[in-house]
ZATOR-669202 format. One line per field, with one value per residue: residue number from 1; residue in one letter; chain; y, z, x of N, C-alpha, C in turn. Coordinates in Angstrom, 2 decimals. Example, Ala and Ser with C-alpha at 12.3 -4.5 7.8 and 13.67 -1.06 7.14 Angstrom:
bagu	c(1,2)
dopa	c(A,S)
paba	c(A,A)
nc2	c(-5.69,-2.25)
nc3	c(7.80,7.08)
nc1	c(13.19,12.85)
cac2	c(-4.50,-1.06)
cac3	c(7.80,7.14)
cac1	c(12.30,13.67)
cc2	c(-3.30,0.03)
cc3	c(7.80,7.87)
cc1	c(13.20,12.90)
This chain:
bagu	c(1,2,3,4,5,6,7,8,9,10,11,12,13,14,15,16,17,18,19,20,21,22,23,24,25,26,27,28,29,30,31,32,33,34,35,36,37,38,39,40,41,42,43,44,45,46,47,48,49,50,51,52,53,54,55,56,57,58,59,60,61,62,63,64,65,66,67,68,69,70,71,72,73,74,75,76,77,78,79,80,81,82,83,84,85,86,87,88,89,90,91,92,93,94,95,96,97,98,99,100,101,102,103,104,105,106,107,108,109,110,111,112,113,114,115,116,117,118,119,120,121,122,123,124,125,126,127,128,129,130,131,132,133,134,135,136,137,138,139,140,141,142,143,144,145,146,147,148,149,150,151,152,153,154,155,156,157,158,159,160,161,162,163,164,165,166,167,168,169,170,171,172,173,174,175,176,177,178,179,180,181,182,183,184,185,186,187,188,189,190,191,192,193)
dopa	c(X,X,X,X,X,X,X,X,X,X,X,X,X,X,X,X,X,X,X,X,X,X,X,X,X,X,X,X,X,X,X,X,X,X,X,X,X,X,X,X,X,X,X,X,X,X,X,X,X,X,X,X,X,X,X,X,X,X,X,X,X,X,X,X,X,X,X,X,X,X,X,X,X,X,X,X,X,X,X,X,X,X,X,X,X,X,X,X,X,X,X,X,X,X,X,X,X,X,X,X,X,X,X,X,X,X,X,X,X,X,X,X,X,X,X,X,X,X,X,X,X,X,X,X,X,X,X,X,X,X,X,X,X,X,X,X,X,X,X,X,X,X,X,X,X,X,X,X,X,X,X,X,X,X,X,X,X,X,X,X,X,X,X,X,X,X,X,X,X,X,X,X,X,X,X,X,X,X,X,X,X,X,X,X,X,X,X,X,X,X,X,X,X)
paba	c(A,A,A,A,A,A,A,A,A,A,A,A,A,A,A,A,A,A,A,A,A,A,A,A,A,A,A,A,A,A,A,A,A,A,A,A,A,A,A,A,A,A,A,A,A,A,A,A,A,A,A,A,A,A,A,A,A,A,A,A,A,A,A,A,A,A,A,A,A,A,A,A,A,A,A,A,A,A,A,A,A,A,A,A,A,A,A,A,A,A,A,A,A,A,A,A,A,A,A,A,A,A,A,A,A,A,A,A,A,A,A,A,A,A,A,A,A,A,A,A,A,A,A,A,A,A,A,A,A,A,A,A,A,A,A,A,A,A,A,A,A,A,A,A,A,A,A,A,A,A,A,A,A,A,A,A,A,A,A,A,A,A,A,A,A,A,A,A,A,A,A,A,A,A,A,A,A,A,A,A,A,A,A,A,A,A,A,A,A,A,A,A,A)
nc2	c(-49.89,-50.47,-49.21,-48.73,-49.64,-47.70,-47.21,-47.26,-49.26,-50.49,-51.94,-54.59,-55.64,-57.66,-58.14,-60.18,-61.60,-60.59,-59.43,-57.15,-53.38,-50.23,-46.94,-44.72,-45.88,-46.79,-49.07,-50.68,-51.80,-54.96,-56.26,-58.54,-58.86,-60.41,-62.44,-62.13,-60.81,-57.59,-53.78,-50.40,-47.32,-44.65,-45.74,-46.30,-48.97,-50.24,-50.95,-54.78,-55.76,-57.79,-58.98,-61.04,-63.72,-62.76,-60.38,-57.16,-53.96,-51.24,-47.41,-45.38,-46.06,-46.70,-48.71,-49.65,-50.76,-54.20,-55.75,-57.85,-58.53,-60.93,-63.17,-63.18,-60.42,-57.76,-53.89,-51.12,-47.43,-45.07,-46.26,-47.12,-48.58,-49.57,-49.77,-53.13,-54.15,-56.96,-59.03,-61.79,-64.42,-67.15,-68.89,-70.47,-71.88,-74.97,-77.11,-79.66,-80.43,-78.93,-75.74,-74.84,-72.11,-70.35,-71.24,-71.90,-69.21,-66.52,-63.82,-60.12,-57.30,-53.99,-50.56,-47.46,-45.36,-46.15,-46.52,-48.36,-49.18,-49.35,-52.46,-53.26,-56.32,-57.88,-59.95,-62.58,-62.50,-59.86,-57.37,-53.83,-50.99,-47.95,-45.01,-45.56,-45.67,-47.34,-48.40,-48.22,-52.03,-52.74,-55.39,-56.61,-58.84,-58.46,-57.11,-53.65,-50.79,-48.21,-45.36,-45.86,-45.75,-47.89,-49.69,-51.64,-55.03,-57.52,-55.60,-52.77,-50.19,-46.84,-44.44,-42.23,-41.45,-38.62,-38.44,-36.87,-37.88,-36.64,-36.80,-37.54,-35.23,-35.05,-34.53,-35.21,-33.86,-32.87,-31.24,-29.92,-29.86,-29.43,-31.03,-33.06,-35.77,-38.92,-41.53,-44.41,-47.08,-48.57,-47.95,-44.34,-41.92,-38.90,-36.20,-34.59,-31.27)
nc3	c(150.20,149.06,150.54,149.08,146.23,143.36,142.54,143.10,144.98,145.74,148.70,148.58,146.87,144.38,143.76,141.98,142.64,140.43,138.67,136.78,137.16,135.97,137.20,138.98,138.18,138.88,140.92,141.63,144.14,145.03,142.20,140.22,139.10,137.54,137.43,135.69,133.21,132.08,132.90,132.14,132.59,134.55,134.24,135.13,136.58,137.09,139.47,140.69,138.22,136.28,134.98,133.16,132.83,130.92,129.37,127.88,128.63,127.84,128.44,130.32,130.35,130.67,132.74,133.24,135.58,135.85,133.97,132.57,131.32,128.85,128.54,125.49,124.48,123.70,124.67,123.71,123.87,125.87,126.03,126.09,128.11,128.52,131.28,132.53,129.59,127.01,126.37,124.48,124.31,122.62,120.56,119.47,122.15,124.10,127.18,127.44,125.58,126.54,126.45,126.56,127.44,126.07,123.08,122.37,122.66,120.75,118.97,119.93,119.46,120.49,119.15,120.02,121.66,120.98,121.79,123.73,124.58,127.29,128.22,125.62,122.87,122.69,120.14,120.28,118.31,116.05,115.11,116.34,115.12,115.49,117.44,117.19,117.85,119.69,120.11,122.95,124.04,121.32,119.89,118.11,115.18,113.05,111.87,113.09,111.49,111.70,113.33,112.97,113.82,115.48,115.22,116.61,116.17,114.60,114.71,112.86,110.64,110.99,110.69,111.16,113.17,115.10,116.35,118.65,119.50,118.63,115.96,112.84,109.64,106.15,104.96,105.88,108.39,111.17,113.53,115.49,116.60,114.38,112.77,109.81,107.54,105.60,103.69,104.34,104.92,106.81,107.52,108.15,108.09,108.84,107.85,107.22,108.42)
nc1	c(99.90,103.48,106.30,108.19,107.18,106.17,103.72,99.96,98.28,94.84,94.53,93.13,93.11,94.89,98.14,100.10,103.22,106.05,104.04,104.52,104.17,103.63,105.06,102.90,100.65,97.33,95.90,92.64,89.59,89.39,90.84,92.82,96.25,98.14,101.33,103.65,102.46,102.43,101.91,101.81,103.13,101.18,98.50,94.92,93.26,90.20,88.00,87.97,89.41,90.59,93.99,95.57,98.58,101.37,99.57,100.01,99.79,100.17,100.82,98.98,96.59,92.81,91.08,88.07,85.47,85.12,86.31,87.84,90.95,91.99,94.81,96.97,95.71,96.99,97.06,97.52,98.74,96.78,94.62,91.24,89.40,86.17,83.02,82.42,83.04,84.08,86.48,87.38,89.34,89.75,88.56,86.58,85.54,85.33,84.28,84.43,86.46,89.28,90.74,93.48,96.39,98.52,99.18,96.66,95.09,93.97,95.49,95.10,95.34,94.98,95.01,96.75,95.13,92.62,89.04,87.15,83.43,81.37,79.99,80.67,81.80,84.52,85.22,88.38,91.16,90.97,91.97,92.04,92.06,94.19,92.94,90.23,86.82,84.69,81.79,79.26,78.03,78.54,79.29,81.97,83.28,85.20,88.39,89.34,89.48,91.98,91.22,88.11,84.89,82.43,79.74,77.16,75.71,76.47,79.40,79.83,80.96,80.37,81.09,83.99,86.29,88.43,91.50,91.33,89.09,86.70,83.45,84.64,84.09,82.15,84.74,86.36,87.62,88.35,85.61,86.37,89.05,90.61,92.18,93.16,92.25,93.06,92.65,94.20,96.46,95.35,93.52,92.22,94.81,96.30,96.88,99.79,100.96)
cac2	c(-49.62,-50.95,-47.72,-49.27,-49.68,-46.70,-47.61,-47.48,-50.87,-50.86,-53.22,-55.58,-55.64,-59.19,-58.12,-61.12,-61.23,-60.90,-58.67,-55.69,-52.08,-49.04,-45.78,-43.61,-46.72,-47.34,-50.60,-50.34,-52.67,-56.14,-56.46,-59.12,-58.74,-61.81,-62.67,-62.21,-59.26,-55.81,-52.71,-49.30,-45.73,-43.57,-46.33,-46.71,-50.36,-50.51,-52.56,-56.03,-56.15,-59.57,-59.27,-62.42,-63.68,-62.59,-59.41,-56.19,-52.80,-49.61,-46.53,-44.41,-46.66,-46.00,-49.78,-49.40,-51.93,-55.57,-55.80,-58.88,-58.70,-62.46,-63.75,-62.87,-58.92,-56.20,-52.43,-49.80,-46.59,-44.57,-47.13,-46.72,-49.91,-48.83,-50.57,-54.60,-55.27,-58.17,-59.43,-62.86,-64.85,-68.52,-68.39,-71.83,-72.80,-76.16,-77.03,-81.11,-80.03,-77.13,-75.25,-73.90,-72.53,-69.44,-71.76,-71.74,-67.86,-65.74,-62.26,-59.30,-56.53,-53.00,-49.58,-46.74,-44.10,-46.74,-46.47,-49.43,-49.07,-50.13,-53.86,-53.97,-57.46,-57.91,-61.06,-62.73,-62.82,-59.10,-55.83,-53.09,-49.74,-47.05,-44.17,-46.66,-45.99,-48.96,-47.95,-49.15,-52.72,-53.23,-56.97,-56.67,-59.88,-58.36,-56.00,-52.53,-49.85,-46.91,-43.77,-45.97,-46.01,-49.16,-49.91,-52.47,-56.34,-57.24,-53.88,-51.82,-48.53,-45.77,-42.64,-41.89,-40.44,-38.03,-38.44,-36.00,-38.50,-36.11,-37.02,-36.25,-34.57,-36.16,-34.33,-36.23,-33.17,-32.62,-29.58,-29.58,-29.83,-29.23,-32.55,-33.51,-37.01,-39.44,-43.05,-45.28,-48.40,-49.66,-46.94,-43.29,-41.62,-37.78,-35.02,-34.10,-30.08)
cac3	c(149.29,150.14,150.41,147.85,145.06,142.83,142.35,144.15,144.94,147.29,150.08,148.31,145.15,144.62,142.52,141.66,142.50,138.91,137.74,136.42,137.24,135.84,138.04,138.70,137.98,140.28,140.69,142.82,144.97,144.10,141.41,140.17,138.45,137.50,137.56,133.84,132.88,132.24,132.83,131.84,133.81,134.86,134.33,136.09,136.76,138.25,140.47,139.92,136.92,136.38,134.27,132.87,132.69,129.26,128.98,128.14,128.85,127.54,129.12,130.80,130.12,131.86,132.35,133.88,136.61,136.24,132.66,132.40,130.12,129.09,127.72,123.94,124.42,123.95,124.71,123.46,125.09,126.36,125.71,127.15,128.17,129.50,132.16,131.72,128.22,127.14,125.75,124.53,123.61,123.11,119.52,119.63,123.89,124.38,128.63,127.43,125.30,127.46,125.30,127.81,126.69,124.86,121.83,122.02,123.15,119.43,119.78,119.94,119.26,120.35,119.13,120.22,121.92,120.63,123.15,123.76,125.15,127.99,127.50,123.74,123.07,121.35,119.78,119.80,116.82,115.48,115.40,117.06,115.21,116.53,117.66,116.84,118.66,119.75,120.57,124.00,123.71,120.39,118.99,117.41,114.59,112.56,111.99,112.89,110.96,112.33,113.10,113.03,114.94,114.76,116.09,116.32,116.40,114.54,114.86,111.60,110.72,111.34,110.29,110.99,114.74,114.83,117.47,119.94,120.11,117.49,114.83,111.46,108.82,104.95,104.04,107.10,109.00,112.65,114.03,116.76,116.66,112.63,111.82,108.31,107.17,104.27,103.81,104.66,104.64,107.61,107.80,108.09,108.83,109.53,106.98,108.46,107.96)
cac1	c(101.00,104.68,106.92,109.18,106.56,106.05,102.17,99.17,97.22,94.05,94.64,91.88,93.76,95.72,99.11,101.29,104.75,106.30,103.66,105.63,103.76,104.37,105.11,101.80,99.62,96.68,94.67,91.70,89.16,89.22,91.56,93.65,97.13,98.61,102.27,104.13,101.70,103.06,101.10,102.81,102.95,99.91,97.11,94.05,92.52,88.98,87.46,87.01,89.22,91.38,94.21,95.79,99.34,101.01,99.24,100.91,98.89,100.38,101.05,98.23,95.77,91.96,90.07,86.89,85.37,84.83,86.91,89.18,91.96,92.97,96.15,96.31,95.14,97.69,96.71,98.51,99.14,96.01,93.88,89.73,88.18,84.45,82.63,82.34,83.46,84.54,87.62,87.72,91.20,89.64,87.84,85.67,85.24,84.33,84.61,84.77,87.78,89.75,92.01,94.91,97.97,99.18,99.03,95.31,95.07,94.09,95.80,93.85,96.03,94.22,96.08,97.11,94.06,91.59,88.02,86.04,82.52,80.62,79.74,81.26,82.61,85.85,85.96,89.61,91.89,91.05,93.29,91.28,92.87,94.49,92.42,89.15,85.77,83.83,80.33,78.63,76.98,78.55,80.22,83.24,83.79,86.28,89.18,88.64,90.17,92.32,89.98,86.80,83.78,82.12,78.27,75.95,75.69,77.69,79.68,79.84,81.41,79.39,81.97,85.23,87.17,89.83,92.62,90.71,87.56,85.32,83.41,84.66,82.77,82.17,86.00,87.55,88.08,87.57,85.06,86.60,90.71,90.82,92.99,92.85,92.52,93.23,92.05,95.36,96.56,94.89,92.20,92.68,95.88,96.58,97.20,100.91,101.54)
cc2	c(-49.77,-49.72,-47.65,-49.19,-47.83,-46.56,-47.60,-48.74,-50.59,-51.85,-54.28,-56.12,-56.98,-58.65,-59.13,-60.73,-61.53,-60.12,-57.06,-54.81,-51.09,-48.26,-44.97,-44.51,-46.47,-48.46,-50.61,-51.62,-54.00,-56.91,-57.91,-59.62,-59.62,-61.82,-62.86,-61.11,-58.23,-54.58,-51.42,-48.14,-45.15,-44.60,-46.49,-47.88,-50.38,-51.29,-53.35,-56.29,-57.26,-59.06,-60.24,-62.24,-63.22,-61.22,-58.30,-55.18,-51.28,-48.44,-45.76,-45.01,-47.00,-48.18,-49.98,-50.77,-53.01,-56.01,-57.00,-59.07,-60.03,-62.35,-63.48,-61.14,-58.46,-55.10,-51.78,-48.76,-45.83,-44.90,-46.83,-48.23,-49.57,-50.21,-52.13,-54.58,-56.05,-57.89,-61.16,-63.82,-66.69,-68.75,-69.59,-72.65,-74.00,-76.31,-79.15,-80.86,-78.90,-77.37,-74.02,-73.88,-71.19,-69.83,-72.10,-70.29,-67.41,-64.36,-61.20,-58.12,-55.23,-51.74,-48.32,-45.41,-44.84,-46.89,-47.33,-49.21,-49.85,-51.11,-54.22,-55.52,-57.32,-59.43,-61.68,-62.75,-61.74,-58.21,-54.87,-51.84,-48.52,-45.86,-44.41,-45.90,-46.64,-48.86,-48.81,-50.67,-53.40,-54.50,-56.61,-57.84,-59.70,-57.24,-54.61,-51.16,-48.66,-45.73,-44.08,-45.82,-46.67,-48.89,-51.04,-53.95,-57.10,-56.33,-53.71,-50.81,-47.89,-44.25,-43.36,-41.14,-39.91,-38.34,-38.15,-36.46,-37.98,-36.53,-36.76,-36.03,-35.34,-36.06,-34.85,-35.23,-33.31,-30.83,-29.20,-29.05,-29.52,-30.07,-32.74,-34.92,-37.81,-40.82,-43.17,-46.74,-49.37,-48.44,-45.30,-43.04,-39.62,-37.44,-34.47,-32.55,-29.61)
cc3	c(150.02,150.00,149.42,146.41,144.61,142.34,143.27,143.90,146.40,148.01,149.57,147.46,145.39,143.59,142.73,142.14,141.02,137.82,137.64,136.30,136.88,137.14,137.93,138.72,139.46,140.27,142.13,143.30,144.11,142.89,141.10,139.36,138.53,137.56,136.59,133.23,133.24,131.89,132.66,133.13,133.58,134.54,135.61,135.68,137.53,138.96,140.01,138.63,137.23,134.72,133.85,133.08,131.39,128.53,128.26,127.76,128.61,128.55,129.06,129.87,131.26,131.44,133.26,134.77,135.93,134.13,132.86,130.60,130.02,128.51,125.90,123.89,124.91,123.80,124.72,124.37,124.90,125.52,126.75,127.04,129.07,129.89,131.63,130.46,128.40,126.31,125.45,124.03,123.08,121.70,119.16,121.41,123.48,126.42,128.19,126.85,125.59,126.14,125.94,127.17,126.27,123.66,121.23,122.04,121.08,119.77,119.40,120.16,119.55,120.35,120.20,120.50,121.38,122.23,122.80,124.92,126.23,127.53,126.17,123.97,121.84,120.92,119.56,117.84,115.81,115.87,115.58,116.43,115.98,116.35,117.46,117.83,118.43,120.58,121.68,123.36,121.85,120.08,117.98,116.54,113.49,112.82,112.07,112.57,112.10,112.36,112.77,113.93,114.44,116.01,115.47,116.81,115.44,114.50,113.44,111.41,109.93,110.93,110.96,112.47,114.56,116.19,118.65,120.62,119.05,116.69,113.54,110.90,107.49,104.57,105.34,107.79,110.21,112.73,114.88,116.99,115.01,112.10,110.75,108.56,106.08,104.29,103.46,104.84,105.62,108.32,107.31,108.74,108.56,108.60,107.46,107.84,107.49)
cc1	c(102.33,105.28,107.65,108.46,106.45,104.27,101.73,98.38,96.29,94.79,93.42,92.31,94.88,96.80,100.05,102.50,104.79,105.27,104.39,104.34,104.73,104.30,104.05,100.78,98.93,95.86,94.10,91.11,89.43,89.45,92.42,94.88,97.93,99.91,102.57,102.59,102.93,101.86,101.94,102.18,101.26,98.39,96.30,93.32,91.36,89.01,87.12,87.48,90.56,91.94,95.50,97.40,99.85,100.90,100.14,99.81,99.92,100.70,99.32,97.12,94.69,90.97,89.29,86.47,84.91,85.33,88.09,89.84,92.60,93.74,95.55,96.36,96.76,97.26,97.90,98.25,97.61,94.99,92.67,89.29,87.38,84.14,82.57,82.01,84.12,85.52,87.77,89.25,90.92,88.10,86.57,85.54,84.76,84.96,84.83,86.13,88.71,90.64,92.52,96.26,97.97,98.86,97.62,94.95,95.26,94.61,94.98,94.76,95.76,94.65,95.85,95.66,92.79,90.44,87.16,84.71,82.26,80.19,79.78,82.02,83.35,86.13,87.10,89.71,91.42,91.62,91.93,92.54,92.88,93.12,90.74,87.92,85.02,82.61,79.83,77.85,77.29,79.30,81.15,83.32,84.65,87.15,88.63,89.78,90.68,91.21,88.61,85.60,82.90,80.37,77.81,76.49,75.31,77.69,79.76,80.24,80.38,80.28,83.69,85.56,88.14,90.22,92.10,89.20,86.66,84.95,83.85,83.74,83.02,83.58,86.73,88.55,87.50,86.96,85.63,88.03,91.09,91.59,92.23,93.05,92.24,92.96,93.98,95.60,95.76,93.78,92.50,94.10,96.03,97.26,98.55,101.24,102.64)
């Protein structure tokens, strides 16, 4: 760590000149933070994770080892990406026809406290809502509502998450934190007192 930076970086860790770190961040073994990426305050980066030029990562955001974030993907603020998931940005590959560029890159938008599982894949070119859970092992191929929790292959909603991670119950309350909730324009949204 240079004395000047406000971040911690292993000594293994490759950070770009030009990649903008927040303050508090840490990026561990074997990392690689590209140059034109922005990462916000208090995140942690595993080992082994590669993320692209382009990017932008949120505040206090946790991304587990060997997770590459490509071009295309924005994370909102205290965002969970679990052990190798995927992220794709590149919606038809061919390797005879490359398709490089931003202008090929689909965006992948992922909100606010939304948790993606161990080896879930996020297919480009869907919105991932806020506060969302994305079940280990599950495929993502479309939009996923605010306050969902999605499973399977393809993923599917399975119930409803409050803010605090809990399940809700059939009246879209939490057991746990007692938030209320109301079907909304882009899923559930929060009963305000």
């Amino acid at each position: 760590m240079k004395e000047s930076d406000n971040y911690f970086a292993h000594p293994s860790a490759c950070v770009d000149e030009g990649a903008e770190i927040g303050e508090g961040t840490k990026i561990w073994h074997f990392c690689h933070i590209s140059a034109g990426c922005s990462v916000g305050s208090g995140c942690t980066i595993g080992q082994n994770v590669f993320v692209a030029p382009g990017v932008k990562i949120g505040d206090n955001c946790k991304i587990q080892n060997n997770v590459s974030v490509y071009e295309g993907v924005e994370l909102g603020d205290y965002v969970f990406c679990g052990p190798s998931m995927v992220f794709t940005n590149v919606q038809r590959p061919r390797c005879r026809y490359p398709q490089r560029g931003a202008q090929f890159y689909a965006k992948t938008p992922v909100g606010d406290g939304a948790s993606i599982g161990a080896n879930a894949t996020i297919v480009c070119g869907h919105r991932i809502g806020r506060n969302s859970f994305i079940a280990a092992g599950s495929v993502v191929t479309k939009d996923v509502p605010d306050h969902a929790i999605m499973m399977g292959c393809p993923a599917r909603r399975s119930g409803w998450a409050c803010e605090c991670g809990e399940k809700l119950n059939e009246e879209l309350v939490c057991p746990k934190c007692g938030r209320k909730y109301v079907q909304g324009e882009n899923g559930l949204k929060e009963v305000q007192k």
